[in-house]
SEGUSE-703919 format. One record per residue (C-alpha): residue number from 1; residue in one letter; x, y, z. Coordinates in steps of 0.02 Angstrom, whole numbers. Example, Ala and Ser with C-alpha at 12.3 -4.5 7.8 and 13.67 -1.06 7.14 Angstrom:
! SEGUSE-703919
{r 1,'A',{615,-225,390}}
{r 2,'S',{684,-53,357}}
//
This chain:
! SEGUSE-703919
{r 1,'X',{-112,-700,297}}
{r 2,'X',{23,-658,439}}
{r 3,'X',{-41,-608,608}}
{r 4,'X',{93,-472,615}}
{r 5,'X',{64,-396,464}}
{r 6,'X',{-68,-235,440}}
{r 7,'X',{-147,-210,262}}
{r 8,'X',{-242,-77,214}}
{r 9,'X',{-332,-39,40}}
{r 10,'X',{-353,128,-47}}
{r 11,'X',{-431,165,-226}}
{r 12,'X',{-375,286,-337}}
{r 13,'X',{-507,363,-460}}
{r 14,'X',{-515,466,-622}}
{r 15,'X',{-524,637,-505}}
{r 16,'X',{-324,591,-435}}
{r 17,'X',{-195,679,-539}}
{r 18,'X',{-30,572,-559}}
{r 19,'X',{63,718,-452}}
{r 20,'X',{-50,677,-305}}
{r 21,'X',{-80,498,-329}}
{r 22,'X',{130,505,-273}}
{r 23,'X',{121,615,-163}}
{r 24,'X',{-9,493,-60}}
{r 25,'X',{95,346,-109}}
{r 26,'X',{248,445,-8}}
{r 27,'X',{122,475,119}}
{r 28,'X',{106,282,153}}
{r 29,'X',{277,240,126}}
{r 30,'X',{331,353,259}}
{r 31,'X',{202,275,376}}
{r 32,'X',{302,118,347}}
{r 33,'X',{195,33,219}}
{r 34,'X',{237,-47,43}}
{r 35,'X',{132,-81,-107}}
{r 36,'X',{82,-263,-111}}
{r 37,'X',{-24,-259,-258}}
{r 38,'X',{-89,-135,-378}}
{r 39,'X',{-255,-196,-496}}
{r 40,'X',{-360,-84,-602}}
{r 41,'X',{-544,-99,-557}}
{r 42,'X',{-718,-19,-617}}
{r 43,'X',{-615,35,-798}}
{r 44,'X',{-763,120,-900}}
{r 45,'X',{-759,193,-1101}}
{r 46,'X',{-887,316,-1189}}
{r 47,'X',{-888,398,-1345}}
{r 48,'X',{-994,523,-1381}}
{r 49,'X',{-1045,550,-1560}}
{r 50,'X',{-1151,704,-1658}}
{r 51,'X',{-1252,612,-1799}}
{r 52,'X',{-1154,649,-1941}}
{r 53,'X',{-1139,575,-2123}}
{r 54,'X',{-962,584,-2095}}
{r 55,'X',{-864,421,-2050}}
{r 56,'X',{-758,430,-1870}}
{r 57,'X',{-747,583,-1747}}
{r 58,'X',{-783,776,-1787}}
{r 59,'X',{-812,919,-1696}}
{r 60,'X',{-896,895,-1552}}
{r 61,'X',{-874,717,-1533}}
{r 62,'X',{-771,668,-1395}}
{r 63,'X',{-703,492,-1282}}
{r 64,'X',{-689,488,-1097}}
{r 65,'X',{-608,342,-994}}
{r 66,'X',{-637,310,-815}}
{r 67,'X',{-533,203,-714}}
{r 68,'X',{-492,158,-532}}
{r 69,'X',{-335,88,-459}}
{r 70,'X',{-332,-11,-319}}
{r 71,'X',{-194,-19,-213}}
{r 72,'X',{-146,-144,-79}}
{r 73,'X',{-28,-76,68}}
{r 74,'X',{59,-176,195}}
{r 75,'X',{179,-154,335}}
//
């Protein structure tokens, strides 16, 4: 790693809308950083299912995703 370079990390969960997840990203641009790197980390899946006879989802069942991105600044 340079010796002149400063990095900084910052994770972006499920609770960030996309709206604010730029309007940070601005934020840190306009301190003078750039993205580096971008990963997805901690990505998690559920469905939730009502016993039914039924094959596949019906009322009440549902599917949530959870996901973090990780973002690497540097300037």
């Amino acid at each position: 790693m340079a010796k002149n370079k400063t990095y900084e990390v910052k994770d972006y969960d499920s609770g960030w809308a996309a709206k604010e997840i730029t309007s940070d990203m601005n934020d840190w641009a306009r301190q003078g950083y750039e993205v580096q790197h971008t990963l997805l980390i901690g990505y998690h899946n559920e469905v939730s299912r009502y016993s039914d006879p039924l094959p596949g989802l019906n009322d009440g069942d549902s599917i949530s995703s959870l996901g973090t991105m990780r973002v690497v600044y540097v300037k």
